[in-house]
C-alpha positions, 0 to 999 in steps of 0.5 A: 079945532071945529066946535060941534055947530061948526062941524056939523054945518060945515057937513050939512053944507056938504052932503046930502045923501038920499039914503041911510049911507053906512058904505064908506068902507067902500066908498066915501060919499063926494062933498058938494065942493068936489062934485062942483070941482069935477064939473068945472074939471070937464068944463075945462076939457069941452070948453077947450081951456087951458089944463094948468089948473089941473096939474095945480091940483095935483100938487095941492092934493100932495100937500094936504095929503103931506100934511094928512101924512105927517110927512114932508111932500117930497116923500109923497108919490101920486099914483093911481092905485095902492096895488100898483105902489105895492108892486114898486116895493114888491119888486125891490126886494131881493129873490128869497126875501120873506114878507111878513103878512096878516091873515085874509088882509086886503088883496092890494096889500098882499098880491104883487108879492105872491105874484113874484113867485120867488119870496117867502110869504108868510102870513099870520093873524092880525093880532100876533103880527108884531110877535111873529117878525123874525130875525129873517123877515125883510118887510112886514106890510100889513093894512092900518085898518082891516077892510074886512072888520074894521080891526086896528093893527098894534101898530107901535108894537109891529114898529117896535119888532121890526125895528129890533129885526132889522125889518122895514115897514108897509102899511096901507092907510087906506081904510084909516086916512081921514078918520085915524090920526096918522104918522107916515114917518113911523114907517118905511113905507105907506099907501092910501086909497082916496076913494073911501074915507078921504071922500075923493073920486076913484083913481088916486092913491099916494105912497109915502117913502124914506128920505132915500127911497128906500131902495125903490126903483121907479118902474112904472115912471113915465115923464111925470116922475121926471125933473123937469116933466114937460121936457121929458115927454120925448126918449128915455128921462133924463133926469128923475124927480129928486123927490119922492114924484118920481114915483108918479104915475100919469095922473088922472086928473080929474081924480085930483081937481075934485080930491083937492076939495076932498082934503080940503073939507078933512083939513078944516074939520080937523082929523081929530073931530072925525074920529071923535065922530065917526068912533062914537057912531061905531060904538053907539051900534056896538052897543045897540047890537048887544041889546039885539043879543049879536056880538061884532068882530071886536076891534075897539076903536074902529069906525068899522063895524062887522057883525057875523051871521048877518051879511044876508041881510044886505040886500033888503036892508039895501032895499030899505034905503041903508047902504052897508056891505056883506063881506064874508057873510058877516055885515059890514058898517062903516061910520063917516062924518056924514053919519048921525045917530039917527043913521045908526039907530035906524040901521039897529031898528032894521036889524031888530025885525 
């Protein structure tokens, strides 16, 4: 475990924004080590070297993601987008099923099954999610996280009642990963963006899927979801991976050679300490928003936090040298290892003129 002085020379080491960044809903900030990894990754490519350290990264970035997971790396597929992983569940399910889903939840988690045409979508509040899987619900896929407002799933109760259903689970940890201990293994299925609080590059997500499968079938492989990749790049795949990589899609590379460094510098802070942090920040602005007389969206425990009524106020505050998001006309802030208190008391001190 990081102590304190570790923790924060390790992110000193690393970060040096130029403004108040309170975005990382949106996008993480890059590390010093990912930046310096990108730039060594397009060396490669000008220089005209050899690209094997780029596939190497890859399947490091697998690993740490595994163990991030709480999943062995045979259960993880290294895409390019949470849609896209959504689509492969979306298309195993049969004519007719009924997927269960929570109210105004991230678009990636929700529209390869309203685009199928033929399932039964049915969509509820956050909150009554768990109470609301029934005898005839096939999947529940819900978000860990809610981009919107930073509110948490009961997840351990929707766990529960899909279990006594008979119904599988999907869950997107794209707004959790990095801050929120996670168990992928609880679940059938899970997704995570690595844009935002695993602090990579754009172009990577993961799925996590059953021992089995889970009935997936791999239609978007190409010869990376292959055995034996490099002699799969001619006619159909002979053999598909044995493991959950045939789930691959063509991987974006110099995504993974920075990502790698990413997971690396969440590994050594501990996921523990990141939430201690980045929780403690949130709740030092909730608690200053009373003072200002505003009430958040409650979601007790988020690293999210968004205020109603106050979303107009993102563009000057953005002039002001604070980066946060307008969503839905409500303000949204979102608290990272990178932030301090004198982040957050700085955005109360806007917010108070």
């Amino acid at each position: 475990m990081e102590t304190t002085e570790t923790f924060e020379s390790l992110v000193r080491a690393e970060f040096t924004p130029k403004t108040t960044y309170l975005n990382t809903a949106s996008n993480g900030l890059l590390p010093a080590r990912t930046v310096a990894a990108l730039h060594e990754a397009a060396l490669l490519r000008a220089e005209g070297r050899p690209l094997t350290p780029l596939f190497e990264d890859v399947e490091a970035c697998r690993a740490a993601y595994a163990r991030l997971a709480g999943v062995p790396a045979t259960r993880v597929a290294a895409g390019a987008s949470v849609a896209a992983h959504t689509g492969v569940i979306a298309a195993s399910l049969p004519a007719g099923a009924e997927v269960l889903t929570a109210e105004d939840d991230f678009t990636s988690v929700l529209n390869p099954f309203h685009v199928r045409g033929d399932l039964k979508v049915r969509t509820v509040p956050l909150e009554r999610i768990a109470e609301s899987v029934r005898p005839d619900t096939a999947l529940v896929a819900v978000g860990a996280a809610q981009s919107a407002d930073g509110r948490i799933a009961d997840l351990p109760a929707l766990r529960e009642a899909a279990r006594a259903h008979g119904a599988r689970t999907y869950v997107d940890f794209s707004q959790a990963a990095g801050w929120l201990p996670m168990d992928a293994d609880a679940y059938d299925f899970t997704a995570t963006a690595s844009f935002k609080w695993l602090l990579g590059p754009h172009g990577a997500a993961f799925l996590t899927v059953p021992e089995d499968f889970g009935g997936l079938t791999p239609l978007l492989a190409g010869w990376v979801a292959a055995e034996q990749p490099w002699d799969s790049c001619y006619g159909p795949v002979a053999e598909l991976a044995h493991s959950a990589r045939r789930f691959d899609l063509t991987h974006a590379l110099f995504t993974y050679a920075g990502l790698r460094r990413s997971l690396e510098l969440i590994e050594e802070l501990g996921v523990a300490a990141v939430h201690a942090h980045d929780v403690a920040l949130a709740d030092r602005f909730r608690a200053g928003l009373a003072t200002l007389g505003h009430a958040p969206v409650p979601a007790s425990g988020s690293a999210i936090v968004s205020v109603p009524g106050l979303g107009g106020r993102q563009p000057e505050l953005s002039r002001a040298g604070i980066e946060v998001s307008n969503r839905a006309g409500n303000l949204r802030a979102a608290f990272h290892l990178f932030n301090t208190p004198a982040d957050v008391d700085r955005l109360l001190d806007a917010l108070s003129g």
